[in-house]
C-alpha positions as CSV (number, residue, x, y, z in Angstrom):
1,X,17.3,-3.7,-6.5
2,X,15.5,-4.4,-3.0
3,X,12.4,-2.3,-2.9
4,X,10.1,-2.0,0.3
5,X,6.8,0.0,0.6
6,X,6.7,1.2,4.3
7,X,3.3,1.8,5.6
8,X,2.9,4.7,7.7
9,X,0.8,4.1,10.8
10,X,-0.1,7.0,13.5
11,X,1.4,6.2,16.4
12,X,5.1,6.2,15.5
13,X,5.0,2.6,13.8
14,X,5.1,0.8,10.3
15,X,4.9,-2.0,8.4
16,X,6.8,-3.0,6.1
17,X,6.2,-4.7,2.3
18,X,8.3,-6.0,-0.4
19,X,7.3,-5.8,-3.5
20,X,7.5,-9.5,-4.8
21,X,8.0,-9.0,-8.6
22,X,9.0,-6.6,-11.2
23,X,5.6,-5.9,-11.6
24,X,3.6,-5.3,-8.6
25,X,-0.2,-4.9,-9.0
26,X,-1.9,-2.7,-5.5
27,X,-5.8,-2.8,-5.1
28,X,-8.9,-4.1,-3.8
29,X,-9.1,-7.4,-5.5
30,X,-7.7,-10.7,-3.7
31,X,-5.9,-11.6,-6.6
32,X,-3.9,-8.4,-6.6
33,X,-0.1,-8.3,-5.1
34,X,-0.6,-6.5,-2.8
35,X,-4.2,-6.6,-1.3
36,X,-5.8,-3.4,0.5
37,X,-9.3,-4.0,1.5
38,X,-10.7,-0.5,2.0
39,X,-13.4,0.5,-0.5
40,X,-12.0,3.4,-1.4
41,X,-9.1,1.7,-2.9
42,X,-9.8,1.0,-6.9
43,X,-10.3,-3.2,-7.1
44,X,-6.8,-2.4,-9.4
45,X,-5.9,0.6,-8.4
46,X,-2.1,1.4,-9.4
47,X,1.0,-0.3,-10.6
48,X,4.8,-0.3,-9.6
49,X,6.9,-1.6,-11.9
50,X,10.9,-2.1,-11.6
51,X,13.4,-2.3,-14.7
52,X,17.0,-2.4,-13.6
53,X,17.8,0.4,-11.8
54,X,14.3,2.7,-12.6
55,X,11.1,2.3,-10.6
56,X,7.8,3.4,-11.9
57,X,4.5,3.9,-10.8
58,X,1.4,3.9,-13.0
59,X,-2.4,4.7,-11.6
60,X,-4.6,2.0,-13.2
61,X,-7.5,4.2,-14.2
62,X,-8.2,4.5,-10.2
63,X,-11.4,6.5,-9.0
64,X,-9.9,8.5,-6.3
65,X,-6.0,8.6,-8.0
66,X,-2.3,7.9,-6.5
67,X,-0.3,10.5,-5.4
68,X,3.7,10.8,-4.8
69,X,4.6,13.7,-2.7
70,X,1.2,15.0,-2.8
71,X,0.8,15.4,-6.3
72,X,-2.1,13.3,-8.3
73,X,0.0,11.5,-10.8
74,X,-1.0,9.1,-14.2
75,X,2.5,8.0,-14.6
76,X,5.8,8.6,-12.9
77,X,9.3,7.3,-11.7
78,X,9.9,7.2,-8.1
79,X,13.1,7.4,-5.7
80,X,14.1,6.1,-2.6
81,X,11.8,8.6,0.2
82,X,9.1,9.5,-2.0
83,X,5.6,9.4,-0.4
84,X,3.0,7.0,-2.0
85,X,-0.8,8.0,-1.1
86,X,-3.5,5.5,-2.0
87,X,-6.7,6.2,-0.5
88,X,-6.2,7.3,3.1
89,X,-2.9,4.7,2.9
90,X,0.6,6.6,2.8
91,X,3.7,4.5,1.9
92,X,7.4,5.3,1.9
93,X,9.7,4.1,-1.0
94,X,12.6,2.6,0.5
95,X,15.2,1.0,-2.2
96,X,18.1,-1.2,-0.8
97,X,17.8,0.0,2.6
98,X,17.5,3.7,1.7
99,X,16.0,5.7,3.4
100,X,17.2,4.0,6.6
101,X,13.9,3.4,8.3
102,X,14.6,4.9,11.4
103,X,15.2,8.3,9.8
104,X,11.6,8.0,8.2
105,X,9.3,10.7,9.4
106,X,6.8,9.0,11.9
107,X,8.6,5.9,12.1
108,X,10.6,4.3,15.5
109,X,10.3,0.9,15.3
110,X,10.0,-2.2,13.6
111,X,6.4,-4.3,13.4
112,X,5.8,-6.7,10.9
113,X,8.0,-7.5,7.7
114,X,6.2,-9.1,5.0
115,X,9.2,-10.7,2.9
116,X,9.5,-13.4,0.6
117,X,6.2,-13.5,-0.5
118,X,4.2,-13.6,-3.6
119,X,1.2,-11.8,-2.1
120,X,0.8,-8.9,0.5
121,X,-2.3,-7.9,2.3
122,X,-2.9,-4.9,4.4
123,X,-5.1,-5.7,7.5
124,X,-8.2,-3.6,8.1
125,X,-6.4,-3.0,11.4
126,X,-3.9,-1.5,9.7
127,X,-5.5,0.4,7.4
128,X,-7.9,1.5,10.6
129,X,-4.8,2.7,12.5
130,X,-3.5,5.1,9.7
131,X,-6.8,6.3,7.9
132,X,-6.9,9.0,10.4
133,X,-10.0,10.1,11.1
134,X,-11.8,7.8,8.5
135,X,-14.2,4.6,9.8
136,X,-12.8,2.4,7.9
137,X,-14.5,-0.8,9.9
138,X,-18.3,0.3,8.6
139,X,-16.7,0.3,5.2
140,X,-15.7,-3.2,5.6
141,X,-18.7,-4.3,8.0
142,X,-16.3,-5.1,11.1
143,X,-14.5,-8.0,9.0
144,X,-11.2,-8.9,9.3
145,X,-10.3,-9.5,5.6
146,X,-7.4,-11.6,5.7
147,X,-8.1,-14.9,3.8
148,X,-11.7,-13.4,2.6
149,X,-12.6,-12.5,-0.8
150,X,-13.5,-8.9,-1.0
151,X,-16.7,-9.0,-2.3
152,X,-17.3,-11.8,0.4
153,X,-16.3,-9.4,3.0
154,X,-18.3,-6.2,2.4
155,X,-21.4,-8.3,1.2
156,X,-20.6,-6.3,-2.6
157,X,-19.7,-7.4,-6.0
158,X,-17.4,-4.9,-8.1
């Protein structure tokens, strides 16, 4: 099973993210798989986790939750089209090719495909682009956070 998180970004585009493992680990913290440096993401905010043909998403204790389809979960299983929120972040399940991205709400077409790899890392930009409203550069003190430790970038330790 091929599973992709698409970001939603305002503006009609997306990026797109494969999940690397079985077990793929979403937060603040560098170490995590995939890396979203906004400080209202939890350092380990939530967990997806595939066994043969079942998906499953677990919030990891997070402050400000995960929700799928707009509902603030602990634990559930999720399907090809659901809606992931995580902070002011909104992802689309895609599993082996379905949904077909062009007939995801918002989407057009193709940016960046992060594939192959063992680590993921949401840009500021790219969190700036789709948090709508929220200032996400003060929260990271103008830093592009790519390559920088966390704490190194926002001047904090957590």
């Amino acid at each position: 099973m091929e599973v992709d998180l698409i970001l939603l970004k305002n503006g009609d585009s997306r990026k797109s993210f494969s999940l690397p493992s079985s077990v793929t680990v979403v937060g603040r913290r560098q170490d995590c798989d995939l890396c979203v440096p906004l400080m209202v993401i939890s350092r380990r905010h939530c967990q997806i986790t595939m066994e043969e043909d079942m998906l499953n998403i677990r919030d990891l204790g997070s402050r400000n939750g995960t929700f799928v389809n707009g509902e603030r979960i602990d634990e559930t299983r999720l399907y090809a089209g659901d809606e992931i929120e995580i902070g002011p972040l909104k992802f689309v399940v895609q599993v082996d090719g379905i949904p077909q991205e062009a007939s995801i709400k918002g989407l057009s077409e193709e940016e960046n495909v992060s594939k192959g790899t063992s680590r993921s890392e949401v840009s500021t930009d790219d969190a700036d682009i789709l948090a709508g409203g929220i200032d996400v550069s003060s929260d990271m003190n103008n830093t592009e956070i790519i390559g920088i430790p966390a704490e190194e970038a926002t001047g904090q330790k957590n």
